[in-house]
Each structure stands twice: as structure tokens, then as C-alpha cells.
Steps between C-alpha positions, in 0.01 A plus 500: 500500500792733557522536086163683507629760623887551421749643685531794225114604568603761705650738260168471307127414590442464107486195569137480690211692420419756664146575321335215674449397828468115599382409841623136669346362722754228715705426772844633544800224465789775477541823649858656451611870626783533311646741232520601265150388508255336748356170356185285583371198371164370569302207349210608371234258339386553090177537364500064526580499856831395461811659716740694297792702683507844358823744575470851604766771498483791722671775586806537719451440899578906537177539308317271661551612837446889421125343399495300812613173437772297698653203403245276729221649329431233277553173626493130364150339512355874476146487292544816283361697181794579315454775183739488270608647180547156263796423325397583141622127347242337784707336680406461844632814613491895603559815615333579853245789523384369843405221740175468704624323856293250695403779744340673200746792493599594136886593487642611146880675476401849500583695857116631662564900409 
């Protein structure tokens, strides 16, 4: 899963587009605070009920935590709705926009003005 999105990806977001949004609904297997970039994977089942693990790429920890996030703010076994930005060849893949937690707080990686 780690080739959909490559280690290039972020010196462009060409890559994923950003005109539509995709919303996943799944459980979170990875959560990693790390730069350059953030990273969570979450299996999330298709429209046949079947588990697929999808790979999102955030932004860097710094700009998480300026919008409130730490790194135990998602954790493994979390129940989530993910919305992403797909990776424009389909794989199973995507830019974050934002996450909706199991408390039902909505998080995305813009700081609250």
C-alpha cells in the first residue's frame, strides 16, 4: 500500500484530486505522526461489503497539532469517517480533508481562527 502514495507526493498533490471529496467509512489499522507527513490507514469496506485498506496522507505533525491534534488522537481500532481527496488513477488512496472521531468531533488540518 505504501506505492499509493509515493514518497515523492509531497512536492506535488497533482497526484490526487482535489475537486472531489470521498468519504470512508472504517476502522483505523495505522496511525503514524511523522514527517514529512502524518499517515493513516484504515480498512474501510466497498460498495460489496468487502474490507479494502485505503492510505491517507496528511499533513505534517506541526500542522496537525496547531488544529488540535496529538499524536494519540487517532488510535488503532478507532471507528472513523475519513474524507479524502482520491488518488486520481483509483487506487485505494488519498489526500486527507478531515476525519470524524468516535466521539463525533470532526478534526480537519486547518488551525480554529
Amino acid at each position: 500500500l505504501a506505492a499509493a502514495v509515493p514518497a515523492g507526493a509531497h512536492h506535488s498533490y497533482a497526484m490526487f484530486d482535489a475537486t472531489k471529496n470521498l468519504k470512508l467509512n472504517g476502522v483505523v489499522t495505522t496511525f503514524k505522526w511523522t514527517n514529512p507527513h502524518s499517515y493513516i490507514e484504515i480498512l474501510a469496506p466497498n460498495d460489496k461489503g468487502v474490507a479494502e485498506k485505503w492510505g491517507v496522507e496528511c499533513t505534517s505533525p506541526a500542522v496537525l497539532a496547531r488544529a488540535g491534534w496529538r499524536s494519540s488522537t487517532l488510535k488503532v481500532g478507532d471507528q472513523v469517517t475519513i474524507t479524502i481527496h482520491p488518488l486520481r488513477g483509483g487506487e485505494l488512496g488519498g489526500s486527507f480533508v478531515s476525519v470524524q472521531l468516535p466521539d463525533g468531533r470532526l478534526l480537519t488540518d486547518k488551525a480554529a481562527g
